[in-house]
N, C-alpha and C positions, 0 to 999 in steps of 0.2 A: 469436837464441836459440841458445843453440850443444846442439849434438845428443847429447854426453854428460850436460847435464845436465838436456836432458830427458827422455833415456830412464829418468837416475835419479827423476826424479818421477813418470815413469810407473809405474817400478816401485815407488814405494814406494805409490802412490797405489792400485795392483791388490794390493797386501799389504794393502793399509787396509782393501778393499774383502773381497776374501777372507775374512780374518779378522770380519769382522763378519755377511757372509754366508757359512756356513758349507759350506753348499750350491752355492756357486760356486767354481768353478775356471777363473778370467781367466790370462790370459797377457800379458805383454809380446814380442812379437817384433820383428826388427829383422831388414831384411832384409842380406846378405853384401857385396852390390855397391853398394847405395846405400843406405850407413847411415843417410841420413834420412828413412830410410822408415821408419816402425816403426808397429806396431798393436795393441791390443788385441785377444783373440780368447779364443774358449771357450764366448760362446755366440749367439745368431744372428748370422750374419757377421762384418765385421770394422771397429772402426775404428781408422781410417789416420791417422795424425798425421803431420806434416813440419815440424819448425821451420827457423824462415828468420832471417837476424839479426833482422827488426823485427817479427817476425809468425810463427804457428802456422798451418797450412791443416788444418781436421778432414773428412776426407772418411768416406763409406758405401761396405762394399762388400758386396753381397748382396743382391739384389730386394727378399726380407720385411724387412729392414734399414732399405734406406732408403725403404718403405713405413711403418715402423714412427716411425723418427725423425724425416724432412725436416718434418713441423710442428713438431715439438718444435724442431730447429735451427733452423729459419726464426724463431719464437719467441723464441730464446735468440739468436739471428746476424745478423739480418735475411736478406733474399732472399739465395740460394745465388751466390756469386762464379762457376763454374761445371762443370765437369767435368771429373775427371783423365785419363778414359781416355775414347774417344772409337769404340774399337771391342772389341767387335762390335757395340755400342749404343751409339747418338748420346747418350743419356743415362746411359751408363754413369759410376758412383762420381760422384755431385755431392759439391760440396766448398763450403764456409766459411772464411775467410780471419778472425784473430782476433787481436788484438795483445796478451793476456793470458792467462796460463796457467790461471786461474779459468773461463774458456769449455770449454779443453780438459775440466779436472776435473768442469764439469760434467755435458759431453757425454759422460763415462766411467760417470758415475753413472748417468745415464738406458740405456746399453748395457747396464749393470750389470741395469735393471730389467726386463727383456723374458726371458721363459720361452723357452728354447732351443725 
């Protein structure tokens, strides 16, 4: 999955969402040094997307976050592939591993629906 052109469906995808929720103000961020990191943000925590040539990983970052989603993704992903960051908590940012951009959009939508 090459990483400009997911950042462009990310953003057209938090335009879509925007625009329909008026009340929301999503972001696409992309971080400087390792541009395939990029996430979603604006309202409880963040999600983390990474596209790989054959596969998306959509990770949680934020306690009430991924208290809020990991049924939801478990649901939509099966069991969690495993964790990005490993300190300062063993369970810190679980992650799902996804070989369609339809998971990512989903998983943007249900971020979409959680009150800040």
């Amino acid at each position: 999955m090459d990483i400009n052109a997911t950042k462009r469906q990310l953003t057209s995808l938090v335009k879509r969402i925007n625009s329909k929720y008026p009340s929301l103000s999503l972001e696409v961020h992309q971080q400087q040094v390792s541009k395939k990191n990029m996430c979603v943000r604006g309202n409880n925590g963040s999600l983390w997307i990474e596209p790989y040539p054959n596969w998306y990983d959509i990770g949680l970052s934020g306690q009430s976050l991924t208290k809020q989603m990991t049924g939801y993704m478990e649901q939509l992903c099966g069991k969690k592939t495993g964790n990005k960051q490993s300190k300062p908590e063993p369970s810190h940012q679980p992650f799902w591993r996804v070989n369609d951009f339809e998971f990512v959009e989903a998983a943007v939508y249900k971020y979409a629906s959680f009150k800040k």
